[in-house]
C-alpha positions as CSV (number, residue, x, y, z in Angstrom):
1,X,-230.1,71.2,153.9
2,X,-229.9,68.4,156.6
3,X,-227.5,68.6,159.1
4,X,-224.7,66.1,157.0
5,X,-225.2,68.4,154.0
6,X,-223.7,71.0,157.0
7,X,-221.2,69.4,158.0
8,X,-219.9,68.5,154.4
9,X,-220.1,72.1,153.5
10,X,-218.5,73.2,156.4
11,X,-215.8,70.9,155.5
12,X,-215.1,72.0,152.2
13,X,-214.5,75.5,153.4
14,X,-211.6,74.2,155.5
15,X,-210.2,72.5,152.5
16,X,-210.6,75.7,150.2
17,X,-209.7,78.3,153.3
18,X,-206.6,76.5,153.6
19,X,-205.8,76.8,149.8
20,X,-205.1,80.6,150.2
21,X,-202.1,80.3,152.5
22,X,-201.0,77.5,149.9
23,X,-201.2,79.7,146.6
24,X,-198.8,82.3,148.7
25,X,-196.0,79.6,149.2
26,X,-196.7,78.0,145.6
27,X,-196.7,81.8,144.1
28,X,-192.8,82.6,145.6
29,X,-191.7,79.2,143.4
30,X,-193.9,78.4,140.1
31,X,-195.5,80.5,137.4
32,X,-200.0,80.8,137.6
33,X,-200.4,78.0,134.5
34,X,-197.6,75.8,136.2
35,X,-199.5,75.8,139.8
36,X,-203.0,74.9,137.9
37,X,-201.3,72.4,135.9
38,X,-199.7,70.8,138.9
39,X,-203.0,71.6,141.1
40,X,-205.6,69.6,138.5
41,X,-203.3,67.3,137.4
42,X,-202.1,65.5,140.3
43,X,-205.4,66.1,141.4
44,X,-206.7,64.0,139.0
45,X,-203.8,61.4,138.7
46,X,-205.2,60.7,142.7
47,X,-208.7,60.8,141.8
48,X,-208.7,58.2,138.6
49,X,-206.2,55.7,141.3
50,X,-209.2,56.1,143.7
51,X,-211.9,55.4,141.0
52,X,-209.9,52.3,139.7
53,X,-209.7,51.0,143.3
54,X,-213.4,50.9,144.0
55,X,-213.1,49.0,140.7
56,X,-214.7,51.5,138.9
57,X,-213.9,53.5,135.5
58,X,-214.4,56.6,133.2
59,X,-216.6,55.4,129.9
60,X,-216.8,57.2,126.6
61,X,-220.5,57.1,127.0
62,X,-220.2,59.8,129.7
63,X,-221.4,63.5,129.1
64,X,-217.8,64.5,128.3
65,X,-218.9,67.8,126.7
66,X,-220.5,69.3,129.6
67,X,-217.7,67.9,131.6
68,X,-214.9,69.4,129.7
69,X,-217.0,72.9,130.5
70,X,-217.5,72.1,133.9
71,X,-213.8,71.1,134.6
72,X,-212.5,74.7,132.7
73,X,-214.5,76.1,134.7
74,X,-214.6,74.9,138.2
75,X,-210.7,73.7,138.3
76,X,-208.3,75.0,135.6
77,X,-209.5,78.6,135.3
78,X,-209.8,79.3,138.2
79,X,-206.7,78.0,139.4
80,X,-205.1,80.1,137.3
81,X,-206.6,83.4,137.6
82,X,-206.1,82.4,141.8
83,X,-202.8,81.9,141.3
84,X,-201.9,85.1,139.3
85,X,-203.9,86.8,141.5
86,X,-202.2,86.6,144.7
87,X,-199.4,88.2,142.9
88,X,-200.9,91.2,143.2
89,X,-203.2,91.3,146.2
90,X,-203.3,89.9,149.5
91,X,-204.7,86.2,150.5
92,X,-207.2,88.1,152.8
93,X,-208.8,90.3,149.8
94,X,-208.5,87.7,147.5
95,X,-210.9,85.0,150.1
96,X,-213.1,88.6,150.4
97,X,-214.0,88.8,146.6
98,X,-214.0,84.8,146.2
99,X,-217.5,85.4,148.2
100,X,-218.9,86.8,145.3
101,X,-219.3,83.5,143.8
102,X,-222.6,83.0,145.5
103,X,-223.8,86.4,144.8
104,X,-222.6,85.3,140.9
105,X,-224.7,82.3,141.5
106,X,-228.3,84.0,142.5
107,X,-227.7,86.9,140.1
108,X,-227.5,84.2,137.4
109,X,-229.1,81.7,138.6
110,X,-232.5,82.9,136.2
111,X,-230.2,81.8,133.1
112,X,-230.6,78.3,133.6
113,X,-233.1,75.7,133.7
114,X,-233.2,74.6,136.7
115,X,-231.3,77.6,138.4
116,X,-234.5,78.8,140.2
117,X,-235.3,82.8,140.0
118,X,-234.8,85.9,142.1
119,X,-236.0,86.1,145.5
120,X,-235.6,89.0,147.9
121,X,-234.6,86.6,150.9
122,X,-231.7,85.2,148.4
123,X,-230.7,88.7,147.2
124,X,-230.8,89.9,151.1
125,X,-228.5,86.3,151.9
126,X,-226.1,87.5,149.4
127,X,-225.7,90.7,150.7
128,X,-225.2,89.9,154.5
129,X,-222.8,87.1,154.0
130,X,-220.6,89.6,151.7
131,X,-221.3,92.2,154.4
132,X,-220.1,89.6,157.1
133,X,-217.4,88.7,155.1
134,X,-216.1,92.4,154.4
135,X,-216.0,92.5,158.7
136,X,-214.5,89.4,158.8
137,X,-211.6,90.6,157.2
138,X,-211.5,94.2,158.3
139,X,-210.4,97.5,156.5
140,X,-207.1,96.4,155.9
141,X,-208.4,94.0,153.3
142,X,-211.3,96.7,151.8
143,X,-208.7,99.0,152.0
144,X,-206.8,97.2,149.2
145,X,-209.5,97.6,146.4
146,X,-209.1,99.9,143.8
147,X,-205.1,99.8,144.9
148,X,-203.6,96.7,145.9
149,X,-203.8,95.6,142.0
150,X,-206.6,96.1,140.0
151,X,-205.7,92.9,137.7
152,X,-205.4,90.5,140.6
153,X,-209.0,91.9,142.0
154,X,-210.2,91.4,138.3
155,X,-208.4,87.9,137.9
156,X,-210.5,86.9,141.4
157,X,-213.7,88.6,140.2
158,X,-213.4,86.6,137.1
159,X,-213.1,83.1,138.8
160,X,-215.7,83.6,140.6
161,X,-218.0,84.1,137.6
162,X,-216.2,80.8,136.8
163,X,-217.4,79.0,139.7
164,X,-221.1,80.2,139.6
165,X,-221.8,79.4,136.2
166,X,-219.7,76.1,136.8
167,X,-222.1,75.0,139.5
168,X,-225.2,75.7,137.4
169,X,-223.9,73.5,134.8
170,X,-222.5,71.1,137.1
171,X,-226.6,70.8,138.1
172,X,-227.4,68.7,134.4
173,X,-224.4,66.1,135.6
174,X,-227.0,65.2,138.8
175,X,-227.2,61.3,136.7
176,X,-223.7,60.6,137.2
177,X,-222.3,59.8,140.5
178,X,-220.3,62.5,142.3
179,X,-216.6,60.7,141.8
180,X,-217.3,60.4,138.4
181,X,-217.6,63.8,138.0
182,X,-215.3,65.2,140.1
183,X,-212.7,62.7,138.5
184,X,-213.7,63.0,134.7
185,X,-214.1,66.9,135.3
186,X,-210.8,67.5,136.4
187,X,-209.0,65.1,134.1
188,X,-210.2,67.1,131.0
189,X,-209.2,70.1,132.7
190,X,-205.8,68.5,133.0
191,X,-205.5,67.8,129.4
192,X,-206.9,71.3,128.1
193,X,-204.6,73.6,130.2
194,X,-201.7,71.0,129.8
195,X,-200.2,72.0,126.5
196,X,-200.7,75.5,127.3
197,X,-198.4,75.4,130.4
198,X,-195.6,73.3,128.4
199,X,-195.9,75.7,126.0
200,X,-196.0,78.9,128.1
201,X,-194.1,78.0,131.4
202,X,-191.8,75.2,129.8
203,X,-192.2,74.0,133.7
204,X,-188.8,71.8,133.4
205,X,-186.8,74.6,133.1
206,X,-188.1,76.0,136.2
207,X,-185.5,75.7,139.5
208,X,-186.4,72.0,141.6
209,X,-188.5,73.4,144.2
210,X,-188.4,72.8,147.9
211,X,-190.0,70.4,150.1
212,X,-192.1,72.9,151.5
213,X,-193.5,74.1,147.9
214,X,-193.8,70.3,147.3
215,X,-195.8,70.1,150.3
216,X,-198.4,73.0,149.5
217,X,-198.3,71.9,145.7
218,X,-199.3,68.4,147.3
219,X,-201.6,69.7,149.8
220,X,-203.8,71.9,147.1
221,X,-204.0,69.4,145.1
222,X,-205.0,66.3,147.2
223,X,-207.1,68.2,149.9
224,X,-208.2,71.4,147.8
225,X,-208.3,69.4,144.7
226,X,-209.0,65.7,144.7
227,X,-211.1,65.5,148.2
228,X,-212.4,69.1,147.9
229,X,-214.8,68.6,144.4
230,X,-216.2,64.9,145.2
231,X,-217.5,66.9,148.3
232,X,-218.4,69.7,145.9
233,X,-220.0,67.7,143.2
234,X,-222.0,65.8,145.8
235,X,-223.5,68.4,147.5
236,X,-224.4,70.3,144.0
237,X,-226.1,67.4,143.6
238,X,-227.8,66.7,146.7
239,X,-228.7,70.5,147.4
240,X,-228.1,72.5,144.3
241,X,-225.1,74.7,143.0
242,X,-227.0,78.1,145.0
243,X,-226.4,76.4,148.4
244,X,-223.2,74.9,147.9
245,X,-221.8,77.9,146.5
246,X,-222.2,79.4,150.4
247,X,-218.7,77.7,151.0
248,X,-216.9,80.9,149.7
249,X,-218.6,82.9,152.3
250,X,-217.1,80.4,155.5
251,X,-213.9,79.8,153.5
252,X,-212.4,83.4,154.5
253,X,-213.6,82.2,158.5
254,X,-212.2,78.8,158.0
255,X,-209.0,80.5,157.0
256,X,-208.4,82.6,160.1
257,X,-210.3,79.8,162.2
258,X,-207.2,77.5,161.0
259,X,-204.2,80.5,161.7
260,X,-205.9,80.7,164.8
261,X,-205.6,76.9,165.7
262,X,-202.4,75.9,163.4
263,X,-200.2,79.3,164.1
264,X,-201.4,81.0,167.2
265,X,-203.2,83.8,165.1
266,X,-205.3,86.4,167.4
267,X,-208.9,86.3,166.0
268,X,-210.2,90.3,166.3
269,X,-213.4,91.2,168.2
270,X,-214.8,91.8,165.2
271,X,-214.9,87.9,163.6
272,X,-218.3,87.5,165.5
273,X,-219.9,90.0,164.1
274,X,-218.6,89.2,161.2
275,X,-220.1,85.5,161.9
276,X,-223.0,86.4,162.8
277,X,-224.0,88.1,159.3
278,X,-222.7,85.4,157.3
279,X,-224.8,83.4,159.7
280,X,-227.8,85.4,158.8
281,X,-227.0,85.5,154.8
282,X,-227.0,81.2,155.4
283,X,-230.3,81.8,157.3
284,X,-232.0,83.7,154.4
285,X,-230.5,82.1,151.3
286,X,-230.9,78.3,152.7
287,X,-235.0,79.7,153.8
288,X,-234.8,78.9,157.0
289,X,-235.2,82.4,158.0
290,X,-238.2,82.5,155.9
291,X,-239.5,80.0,156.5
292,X,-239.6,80.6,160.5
293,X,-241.0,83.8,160.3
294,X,-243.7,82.7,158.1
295,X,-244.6,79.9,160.5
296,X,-244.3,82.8,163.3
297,X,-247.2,84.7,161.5
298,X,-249.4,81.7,160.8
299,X,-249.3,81.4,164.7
300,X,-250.5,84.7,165.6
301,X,-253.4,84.6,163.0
């Protein structure tokens, strides 16, 4: 990946680390189908305004099958096995077991076309960053599996699967340019999971909420929403749904990177280690690691 493919990713781990903290506020206020409703919605209510200002529009001739599968997938799904999920179990276990969505993604990756196969390097990647991942968060989040809630743990293994198999298919919309996905996607996700939530939640009998859960609901859904997939969609394009899927493992760091900066969190000796294996799974899953060593032995032939 060059280095802007880097920086994007990067990037969309802030946008998504954040998102945690802001399913904890939404979760005190609004039912799961009520957050994802709100969450893809306004999502793409923002996205078609932007499309339509760079004078640009969402045709019938578009692929709106696979998009329909992509947006259930990647966006209303998910959101709502997220939000039920942190329920149950903390936002630190819950960003722990989001990084098995890369590990979904290699593991399945042999499934689809263009998915590429099994390597050792990218099952070895896959390991360290979950390893890294586990340190990042420490025992206090490990400690929670098997008794913090089995259903939210099972709601966040779910969306992961979600995710991975989202991003492979995600890979035969490479034709259509990245807002176009990210808008089309997320409007049919909109209007599949909106009758649902009338139906289930009947939303406007719910209590007004606050400014501040109008703020997070505002926040997930412009930033981790709207911003968050045509970054998404145009790195799956550019560099393939394996690679991008390596956000999950630097959203849990963005997340205590932005506690640290935003509310004076202590980071704990152990997020460098921690760090340092995700670094490694990167290393190994990107090939870089390979790579180098392979040039290493070439030199002392």
């Amino acid at each position: 990946m060059s280095g802007r493919d880097w920086a994007a990713l990067l990037f969309l781990s802030l946008l998504w680390g954040a998102s945690f903290f802001f399913y904890k506020i939404l979760d005190a206020a609004l039912p799961p189908m009520t957050i994802s409703l709100g969450r893809v919605g306004i999502g793409a209510l923002a996205l078609n305004v932007v499309l339509r200002a760079r004078g640009l529009r969402l045709s019938r001739a578009l692929p709106w099958g696979r998009l329909t599968i992509v947006g259930l997938l990647s966006s209303a799904l998910p959101f709502i096995l997220f939000a039920a999920a942190e329920q149950h179990i903390s936002s630190s276990l819950a960003a722990l077991l989001n990084a098995m969505t890369p590990i979904n993604a290699v593991l399945i990756a042999p499934l689809f076309r263009d998915g590429g196969g099994w390597t050792r390097w990218r099952l070895l990647g896959a390991a360290s960053g979950l390893l890294g991942v586990a340190i990042l968060l420490g025992v206090d989040a490990l400690s929670g599996l098997g008794r913090d809630g089995l259903l939210g743990q099972v709601e966040v293994l779910a969306a992961t699967v979600c995710y991975a198999v989202a991003g492979h298919v995600g890979r035969g919309l490479r034709g259509v340019p990245p807002m176009i996905v990210a808008t089309a996607q997320m409007t049919a996700g909109a209007a599949v999971i909106a009758p649902f939530a009338l139906v289930i939640d009947h939303p406007w009998t719910l209590p007004v909420p606050g400014a501040e859960v109008w703020a997070a609901l505002l926040g997930i859904a412009l930033l981790g929403s709207a911003l968050a997939y045509i970054i998404f969609f145009s790195l799956i394009a550019r560099v393939g749904a394996t690679n991008t899927m390596l956000v999950t493992f630097l959203s849990p760091l963005s997340a205590l990177l932005l506690g640290w900066l935003l509310l004076g969190e202590h980071l704990p000796g152990r997020t460098w280690i921690g760090v340092a294996f995700i670094a490694l799974g990167l290393l190994c899953v990107e090939g870089l690691l390979p790579r180098a060593l392979a040039r290493l032995r070439a030199r002392r032939r």
